[in-house]
C-alpha positions in Angstrom: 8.0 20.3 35.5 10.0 17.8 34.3 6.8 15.3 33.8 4.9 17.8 32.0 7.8 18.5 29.9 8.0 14.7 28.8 4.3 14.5 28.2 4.5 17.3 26.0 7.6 15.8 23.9 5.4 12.4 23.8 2.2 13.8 22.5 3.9 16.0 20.0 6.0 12.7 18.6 2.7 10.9 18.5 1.0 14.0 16.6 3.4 13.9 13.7 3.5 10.0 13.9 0.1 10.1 13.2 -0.1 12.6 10.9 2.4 10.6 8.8 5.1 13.5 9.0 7.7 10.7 10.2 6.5 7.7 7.1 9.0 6.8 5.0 9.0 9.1 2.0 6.8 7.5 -1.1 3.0 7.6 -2.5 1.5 6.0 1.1 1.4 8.7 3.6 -1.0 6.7 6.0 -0.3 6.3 9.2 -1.9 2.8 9.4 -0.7 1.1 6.1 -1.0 -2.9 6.3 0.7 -3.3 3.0 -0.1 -1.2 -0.4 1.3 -1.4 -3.7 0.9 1.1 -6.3 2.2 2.3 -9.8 5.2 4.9 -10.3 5.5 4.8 -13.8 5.5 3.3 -17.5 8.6 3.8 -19.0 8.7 1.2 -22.4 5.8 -0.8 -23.8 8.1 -2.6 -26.0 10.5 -4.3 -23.3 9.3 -7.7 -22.3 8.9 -7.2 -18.3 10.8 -10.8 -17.7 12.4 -10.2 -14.9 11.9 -8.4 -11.6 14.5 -6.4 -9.4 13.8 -5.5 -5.7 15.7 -2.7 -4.0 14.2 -1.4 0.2 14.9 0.3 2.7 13.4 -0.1 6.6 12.9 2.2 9.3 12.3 1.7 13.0 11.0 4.4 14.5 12.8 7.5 13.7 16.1 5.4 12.1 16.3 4.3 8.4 18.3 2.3 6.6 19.0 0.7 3.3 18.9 1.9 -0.7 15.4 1.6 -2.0 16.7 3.4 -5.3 15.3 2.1 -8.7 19.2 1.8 -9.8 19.6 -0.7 -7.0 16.4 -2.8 -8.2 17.8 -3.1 -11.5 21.5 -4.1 -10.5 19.5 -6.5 -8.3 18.2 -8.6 -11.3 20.5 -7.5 -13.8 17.9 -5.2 -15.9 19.3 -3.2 -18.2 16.3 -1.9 -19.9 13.0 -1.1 -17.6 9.6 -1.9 -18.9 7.9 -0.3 -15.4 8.4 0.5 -11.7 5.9 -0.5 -8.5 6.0 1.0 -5.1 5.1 -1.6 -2.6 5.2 0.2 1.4 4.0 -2.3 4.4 3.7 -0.1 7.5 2.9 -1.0 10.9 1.4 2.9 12.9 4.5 4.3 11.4 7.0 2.6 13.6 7.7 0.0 11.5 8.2 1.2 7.7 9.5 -1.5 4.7 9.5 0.2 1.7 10.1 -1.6 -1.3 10.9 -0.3 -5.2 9.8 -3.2 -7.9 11.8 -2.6 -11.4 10.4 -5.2 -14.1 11.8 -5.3 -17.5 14.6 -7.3 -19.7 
């Protein structure tokens, strides 16, 4: 009973694994993600984007940790006005999740 209970708890942790219900939260819900970058948004055409701030957070397995928050790109490089923001996600079967927020600007 017990073993059939534990194969049943295994296969419904690799179902939502796979279906990308436990991926970090972002644009790249893929369950096998090498690395993909893509666009959040344009904020200001006229700020020179001369600088670049990094903020991330990682997760292994179920267990996250760290502030991937645009704010905490900005402070990183000392931006103070944002030309635009990338979302870069490297992902290895959903066990191993970096997920990184990209602030460019002045």
């Amino acid at each position: 009973m017990v073993k059939k209970m534990m194969m049943g708890a295994a296969g419904t942790m690799a179902a939502a694994m796979l279906s990308g219900c436990v991926i970090a939260n972002g644009n790249s819900y893929y369950p096998i993600t090498v690395e993909q970058r893509d666009p959040v948004q344009v904020v200001d055409n006229t700020v020179k984007p001369s600088k670049v701030g990094i903020a991330q957070k990682q997760s292994i397995i179920l267990v996250g940790i760290g502030d991937g928050s645009i704010d905490a790109a900005a402070r990183n490089a000392g931006i103070t006005k944002i030309h635009h923001i990338d979302h870069e996600i490297t992902n290895v079967l959903g066990i191993v999740v970096i997920d990184k927020t990209l602030v460019y600007g002045e």
